[in-house]
VOPAGU-2260 file (C-alpha; in pm, 1 decimal, decimal comma):
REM VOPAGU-2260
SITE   aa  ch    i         X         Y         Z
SITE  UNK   A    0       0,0       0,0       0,0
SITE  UNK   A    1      99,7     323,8     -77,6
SITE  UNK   A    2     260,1     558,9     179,7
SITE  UNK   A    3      62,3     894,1     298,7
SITE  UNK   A    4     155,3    1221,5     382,5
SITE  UNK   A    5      61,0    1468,0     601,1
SITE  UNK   A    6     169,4    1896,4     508,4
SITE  UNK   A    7     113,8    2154,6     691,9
SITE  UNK   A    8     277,3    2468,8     551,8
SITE  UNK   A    9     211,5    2812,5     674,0
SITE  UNK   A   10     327,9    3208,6     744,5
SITE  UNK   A   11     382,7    3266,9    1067,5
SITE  UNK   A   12     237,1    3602,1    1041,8
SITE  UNK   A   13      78,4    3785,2    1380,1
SITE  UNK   A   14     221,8    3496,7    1561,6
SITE  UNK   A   15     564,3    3553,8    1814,4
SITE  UNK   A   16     826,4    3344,2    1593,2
SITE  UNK   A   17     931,4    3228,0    1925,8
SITE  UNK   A   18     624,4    3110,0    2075,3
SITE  UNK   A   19     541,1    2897,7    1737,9
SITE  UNK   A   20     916,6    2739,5    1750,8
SITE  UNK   A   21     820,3    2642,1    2119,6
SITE  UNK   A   22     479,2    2520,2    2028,7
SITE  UNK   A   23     612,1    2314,5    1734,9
SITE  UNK   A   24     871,0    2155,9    1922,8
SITE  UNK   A   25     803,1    2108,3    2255,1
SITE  UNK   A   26     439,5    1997,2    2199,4
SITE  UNK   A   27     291,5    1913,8    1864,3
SITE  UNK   A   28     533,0    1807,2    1693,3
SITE  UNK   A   29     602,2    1507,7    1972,8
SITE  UNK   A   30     223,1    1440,0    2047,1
SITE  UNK   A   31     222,1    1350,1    1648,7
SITE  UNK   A   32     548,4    1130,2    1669,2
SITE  UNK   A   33     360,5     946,3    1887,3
SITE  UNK   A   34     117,4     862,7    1680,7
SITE  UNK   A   35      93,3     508,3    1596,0
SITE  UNK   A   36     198,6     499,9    1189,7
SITE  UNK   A   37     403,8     871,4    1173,0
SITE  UNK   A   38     693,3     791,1    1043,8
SITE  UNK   A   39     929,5    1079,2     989,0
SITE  UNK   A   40     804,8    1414,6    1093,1
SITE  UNK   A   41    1032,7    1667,2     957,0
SITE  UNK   A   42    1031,8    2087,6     990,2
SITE  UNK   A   43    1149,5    2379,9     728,9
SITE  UNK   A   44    1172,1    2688,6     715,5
SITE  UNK   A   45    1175,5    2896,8     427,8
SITE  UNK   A   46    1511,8    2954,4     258,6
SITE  UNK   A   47    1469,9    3297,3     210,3
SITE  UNK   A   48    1198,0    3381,8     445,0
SITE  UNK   A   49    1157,2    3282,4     786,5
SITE  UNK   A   50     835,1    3357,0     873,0
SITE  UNK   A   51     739,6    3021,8     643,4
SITE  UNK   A   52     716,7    2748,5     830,4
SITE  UNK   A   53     635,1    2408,1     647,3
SITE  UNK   A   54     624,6    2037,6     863,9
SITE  UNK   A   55     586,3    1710,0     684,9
SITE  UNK   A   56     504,3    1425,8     792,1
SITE  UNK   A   57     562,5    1078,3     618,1
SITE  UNK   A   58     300,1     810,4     722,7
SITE  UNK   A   59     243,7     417,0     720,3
SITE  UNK   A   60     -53,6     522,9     500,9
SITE  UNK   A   61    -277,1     828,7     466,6
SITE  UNK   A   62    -548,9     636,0     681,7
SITE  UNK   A   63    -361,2     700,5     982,7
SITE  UNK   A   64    -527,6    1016,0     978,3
SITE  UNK   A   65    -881,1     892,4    1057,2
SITE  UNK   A   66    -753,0     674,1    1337,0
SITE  UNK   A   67    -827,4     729,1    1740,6
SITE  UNK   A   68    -493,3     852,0    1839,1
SITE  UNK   A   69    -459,2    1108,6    1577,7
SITE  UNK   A   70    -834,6    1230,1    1626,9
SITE  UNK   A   71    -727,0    1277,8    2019,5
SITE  UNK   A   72    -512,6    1542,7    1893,5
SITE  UNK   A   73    -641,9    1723,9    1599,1
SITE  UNK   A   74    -938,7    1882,6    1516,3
SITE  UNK   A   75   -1173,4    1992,6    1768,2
SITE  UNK   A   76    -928,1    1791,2    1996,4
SITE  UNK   A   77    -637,5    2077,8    1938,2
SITE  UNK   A   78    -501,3    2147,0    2243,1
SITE  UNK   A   79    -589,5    2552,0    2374,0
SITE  UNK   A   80    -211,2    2652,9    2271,7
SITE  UNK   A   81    -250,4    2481,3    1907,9
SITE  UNK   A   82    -548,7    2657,2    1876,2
SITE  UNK   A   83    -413,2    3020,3    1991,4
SITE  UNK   A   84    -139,8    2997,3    1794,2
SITE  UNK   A   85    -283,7    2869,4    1418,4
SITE  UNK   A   86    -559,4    3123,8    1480,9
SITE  UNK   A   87    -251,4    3371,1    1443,7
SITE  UNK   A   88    -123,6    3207,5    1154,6
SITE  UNK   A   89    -176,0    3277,1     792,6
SITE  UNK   A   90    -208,9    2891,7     653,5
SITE  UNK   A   91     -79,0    2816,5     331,8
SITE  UNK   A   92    -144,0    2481,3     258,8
SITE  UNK   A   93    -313,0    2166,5     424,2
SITE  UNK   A   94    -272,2    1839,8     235,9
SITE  UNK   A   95    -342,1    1495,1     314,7
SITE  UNK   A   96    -243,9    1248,9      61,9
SITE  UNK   A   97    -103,3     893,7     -71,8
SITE  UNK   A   98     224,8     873,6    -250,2
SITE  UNK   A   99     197,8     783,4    -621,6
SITE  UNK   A  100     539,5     783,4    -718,3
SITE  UNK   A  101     744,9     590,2    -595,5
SITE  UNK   A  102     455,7     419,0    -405,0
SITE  UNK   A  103     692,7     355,6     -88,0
SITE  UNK   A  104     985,2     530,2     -75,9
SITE  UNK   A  105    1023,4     744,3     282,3
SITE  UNK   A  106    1282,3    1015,4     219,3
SITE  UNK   A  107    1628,0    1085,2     363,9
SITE  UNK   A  108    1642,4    1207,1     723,6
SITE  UNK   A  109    1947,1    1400,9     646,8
SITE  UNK   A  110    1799,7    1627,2     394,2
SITE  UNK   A  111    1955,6    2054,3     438,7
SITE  UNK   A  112    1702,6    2135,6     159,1
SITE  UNK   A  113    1355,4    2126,0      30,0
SITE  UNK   A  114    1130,0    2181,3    -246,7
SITE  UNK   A  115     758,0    2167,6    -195,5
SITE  UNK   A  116     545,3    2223,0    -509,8
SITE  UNK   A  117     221,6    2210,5    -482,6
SITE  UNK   A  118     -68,9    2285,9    -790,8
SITE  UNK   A  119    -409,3    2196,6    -929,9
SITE  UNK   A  120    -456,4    2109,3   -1342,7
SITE  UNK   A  121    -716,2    2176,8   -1561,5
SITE  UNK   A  122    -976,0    1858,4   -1560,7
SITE  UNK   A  123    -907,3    1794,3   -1912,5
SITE  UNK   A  124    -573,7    1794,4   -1926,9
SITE  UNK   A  125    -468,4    1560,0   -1591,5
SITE  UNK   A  126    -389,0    1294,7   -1769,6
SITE  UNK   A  127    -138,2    1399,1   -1976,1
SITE  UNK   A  128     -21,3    1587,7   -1658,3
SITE  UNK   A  129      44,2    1286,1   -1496,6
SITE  UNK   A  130     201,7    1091,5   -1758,5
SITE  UNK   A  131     479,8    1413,6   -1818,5
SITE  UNK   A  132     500,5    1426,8   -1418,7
SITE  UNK   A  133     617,9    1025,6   -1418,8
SITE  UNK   A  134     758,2     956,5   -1733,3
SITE  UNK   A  135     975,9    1309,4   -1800,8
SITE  UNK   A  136     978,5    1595,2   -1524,8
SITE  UNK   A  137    1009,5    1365,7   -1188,0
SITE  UNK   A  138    1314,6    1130,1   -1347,7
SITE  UNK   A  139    1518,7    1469,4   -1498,2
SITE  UNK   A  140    1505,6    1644,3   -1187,3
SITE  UNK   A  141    1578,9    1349,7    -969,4
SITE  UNK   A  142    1855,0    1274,3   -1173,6
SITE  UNK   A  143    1975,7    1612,7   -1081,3
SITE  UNK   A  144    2328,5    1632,6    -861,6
SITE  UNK   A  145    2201,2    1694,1    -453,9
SITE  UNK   A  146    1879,6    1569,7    -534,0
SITE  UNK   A  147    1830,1    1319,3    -263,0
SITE  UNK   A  148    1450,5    1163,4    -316,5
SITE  UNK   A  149    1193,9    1282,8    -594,9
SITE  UNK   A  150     816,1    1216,7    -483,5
SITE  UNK   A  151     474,1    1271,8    -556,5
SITE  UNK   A  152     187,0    1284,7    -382,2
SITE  UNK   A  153    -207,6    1318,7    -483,8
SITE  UNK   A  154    -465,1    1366,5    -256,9
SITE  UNK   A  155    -715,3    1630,0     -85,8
SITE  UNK   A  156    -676,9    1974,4      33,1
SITE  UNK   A  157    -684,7    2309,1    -161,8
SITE  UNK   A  158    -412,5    2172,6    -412,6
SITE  UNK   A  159    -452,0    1792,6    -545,0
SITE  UNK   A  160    -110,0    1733,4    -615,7
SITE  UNK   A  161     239,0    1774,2    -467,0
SITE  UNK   A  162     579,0    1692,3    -500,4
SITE  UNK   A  163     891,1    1717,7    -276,8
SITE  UNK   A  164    1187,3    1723,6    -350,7
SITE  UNK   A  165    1488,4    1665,0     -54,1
SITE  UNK   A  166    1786,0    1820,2    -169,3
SITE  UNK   A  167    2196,0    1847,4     -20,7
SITE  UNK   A  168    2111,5    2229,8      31,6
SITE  UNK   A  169    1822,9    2446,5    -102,4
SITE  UNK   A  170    2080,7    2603,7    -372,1
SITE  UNK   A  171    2053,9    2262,0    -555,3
SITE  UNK   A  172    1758,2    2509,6    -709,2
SITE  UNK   A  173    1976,9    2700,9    -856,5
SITE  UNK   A  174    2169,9    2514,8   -1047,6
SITE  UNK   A  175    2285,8    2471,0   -1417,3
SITE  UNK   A  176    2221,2    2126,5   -1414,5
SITE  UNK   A  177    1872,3    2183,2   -1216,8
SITE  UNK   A  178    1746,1    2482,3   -1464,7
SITE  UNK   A  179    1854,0    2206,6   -1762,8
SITE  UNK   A  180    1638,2    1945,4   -1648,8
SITE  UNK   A  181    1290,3    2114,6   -1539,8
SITE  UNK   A  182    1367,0    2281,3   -1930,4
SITE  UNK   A  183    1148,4    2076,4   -2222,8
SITE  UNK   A  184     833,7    2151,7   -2469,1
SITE  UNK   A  185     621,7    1949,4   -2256,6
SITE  UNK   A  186     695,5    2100,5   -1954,6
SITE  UNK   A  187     637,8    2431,1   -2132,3
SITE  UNK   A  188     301,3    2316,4   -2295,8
SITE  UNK   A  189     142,0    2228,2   -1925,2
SITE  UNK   A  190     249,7    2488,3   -1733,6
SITE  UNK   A  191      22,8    2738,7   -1861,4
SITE  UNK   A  192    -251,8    2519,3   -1739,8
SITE  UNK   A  193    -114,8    2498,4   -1379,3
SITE  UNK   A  194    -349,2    2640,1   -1098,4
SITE  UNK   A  195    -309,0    2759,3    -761,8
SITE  UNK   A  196      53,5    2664,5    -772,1
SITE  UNK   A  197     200,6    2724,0    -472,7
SITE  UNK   A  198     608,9    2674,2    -495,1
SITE  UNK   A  199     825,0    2676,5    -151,6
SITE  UNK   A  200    1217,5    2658,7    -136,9
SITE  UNK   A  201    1292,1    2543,4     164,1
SITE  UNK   A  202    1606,5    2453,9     462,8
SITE  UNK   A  203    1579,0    2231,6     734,3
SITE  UNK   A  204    1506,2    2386,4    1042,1
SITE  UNK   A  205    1741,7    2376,3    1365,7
SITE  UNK   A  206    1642,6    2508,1    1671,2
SITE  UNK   A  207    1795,2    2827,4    1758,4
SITE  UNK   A  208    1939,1    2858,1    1398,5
């Protein structure tokens, strides 16, 4: 079965950038690693902005969501300082999704960069969409130098599709070789047709760094 994912990516906005480090680390980021079926829960910030906070979270499968442990938490089960602080928050994304390629594949733990890219298609044109994504755009860029893992993900949310990228550094983004290989007439024939693309260049965050 395929693996799931859990994103929450957001700008920290009116909130203290201190008070939503502490919240993330010292309490809801550890009540969701213990979580029967997270299995890598991972935070970024953005590479350029640091008010942009994004956490992933890599599960057994997307189902894990619906199941009593994770309900305890979430939802109406927030605890009061989760609530007080994403009510300051300006959310950017919430996705919920299974893996579609490559169906199992959990990423590096040792990852200094990210890409998040995350977009609805036109209806008519998701098909072909999805064929380019596996059969071109995913395999050039992975093939990239300091591109770690290349995944993608469909699923629910205000975007249907994402993929991540872990990369050496966030600069991998900048490269020759990466410019190169996201380059092609197909790629240029979709992209018009993109919607709501949301794209995030991201570092791993450290705390206190």
């Amino acid at each position: 079965m395929a693996k799931g994912t859990l994103i929450a990516a957001m700008n920290i906005g009116r909130a203290a950038e201190d008070e939503v480090h502490d919240w993330y680390d010292t309490e809801h980021l550890p009540e969701r690693q213990r979580v029967p079926g997270f299995l890598l829960c991972q935070r970024w910030i953005g590479a350029q902005d640091r008010k942009v906070s994004v956490a992933t979270y890599d599960l057994e499968t997307v189902s894990v969501l619906k199941s009593p442990a994770y309900l305890a938490i979430g939802g109406e089960n927030l605890s009061p300082w989760s609530k007080r602080v994403t009510a300051r928050v300006e959310r950017l994304l919430r996705f919920e999704g299974d893996q579609i390629l490559p169906g199992d594949q959990l990423p590096p733990a040792n990852a200094g960069g990210l890409l998040l890219n995350a977009m609805n298609i036109a209806p008519e044109l998701e098909a072909e969409f999805n064929a380019w994504y596996d059969k071109e755009h995913i395999p050039a860029l992975g093939a990239v130098p300091g591109v770690l893992c290349a995944r993608r993900f469909r699923g629910t949310g205000n975007r249907r599709y994402v993929a991540l990228y872990h990369l050496e550094t966030p600069d991998v983004v900048e490269s020759d070789e990466w410019k190169r290989a996201r380059q092609s007439d197909w790629t240029s024939r979709l992209q018009p047709n993109f919607r709501d693309h949301l794209r995030l260049v991201l570092r791993r965050y450290v705390r206190g760094g």
